[in-house]
C-alpha positions as CSV (number, residue, x, y, z in Angstrom):
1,X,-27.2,-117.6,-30.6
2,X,-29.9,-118.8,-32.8
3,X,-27.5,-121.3,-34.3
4,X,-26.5,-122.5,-31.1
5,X,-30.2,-123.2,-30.1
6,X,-31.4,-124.7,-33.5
7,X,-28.3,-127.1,-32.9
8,X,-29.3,-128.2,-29.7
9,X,-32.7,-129.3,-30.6
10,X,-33.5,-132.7,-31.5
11,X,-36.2,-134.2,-34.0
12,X,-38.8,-134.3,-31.9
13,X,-38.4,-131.1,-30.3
14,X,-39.0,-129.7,-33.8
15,X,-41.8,-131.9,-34.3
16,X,-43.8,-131.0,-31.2
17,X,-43.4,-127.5,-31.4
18,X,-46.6,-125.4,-32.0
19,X,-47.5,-124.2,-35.2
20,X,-47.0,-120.6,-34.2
21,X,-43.6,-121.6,-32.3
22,X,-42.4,-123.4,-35.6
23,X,-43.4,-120.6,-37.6
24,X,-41.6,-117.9,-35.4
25,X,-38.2,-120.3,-35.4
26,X,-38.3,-120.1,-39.1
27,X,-38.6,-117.0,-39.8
28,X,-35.9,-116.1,-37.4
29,X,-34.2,-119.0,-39.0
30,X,-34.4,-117.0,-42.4
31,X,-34.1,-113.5,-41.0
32,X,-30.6,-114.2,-40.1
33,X,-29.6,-116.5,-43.2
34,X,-30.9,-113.3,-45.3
35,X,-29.2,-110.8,-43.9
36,X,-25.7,-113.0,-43.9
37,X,-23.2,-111.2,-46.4
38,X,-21.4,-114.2,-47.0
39,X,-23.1,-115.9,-50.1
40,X,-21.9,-119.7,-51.1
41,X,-20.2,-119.8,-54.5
42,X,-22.9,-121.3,-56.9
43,X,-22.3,-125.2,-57.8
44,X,-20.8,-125.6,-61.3
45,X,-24.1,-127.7,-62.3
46,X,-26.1,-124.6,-62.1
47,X,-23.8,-122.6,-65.0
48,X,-24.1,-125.8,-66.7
49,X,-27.6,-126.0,-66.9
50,X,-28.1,-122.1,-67.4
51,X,-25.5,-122.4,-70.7
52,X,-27.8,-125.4,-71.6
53,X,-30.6,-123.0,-71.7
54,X,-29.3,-120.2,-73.9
């Protein structure tokens, strides 16, 4: 539901929003991607880059 409503809004939808309305659709924004159990795979680059550092 979230998804469906942050995909209907437009750039200047977003942009006129009030601070407190902004705020409030990004933190429910990042409430839901937190609690998603499905994690991306990390990008090869990052592995890279940590071996780099070792």
């Amino acid at each position: 539901m979230l998804f469906d409503m942050l995909n209907s809004m437009r750039g200047p939808e977003i942009e006129n929003m009030t601070t407190s309305d902004g705020l409030r659709t990004r933190e429910a924004l990042w409430g839901a991607i937190c609690h998603d159990s499905a994690e991306p795979d990390s990008p090869r680059w990052h592995e890279e880059i940590l071996r780099e550092r070792r």
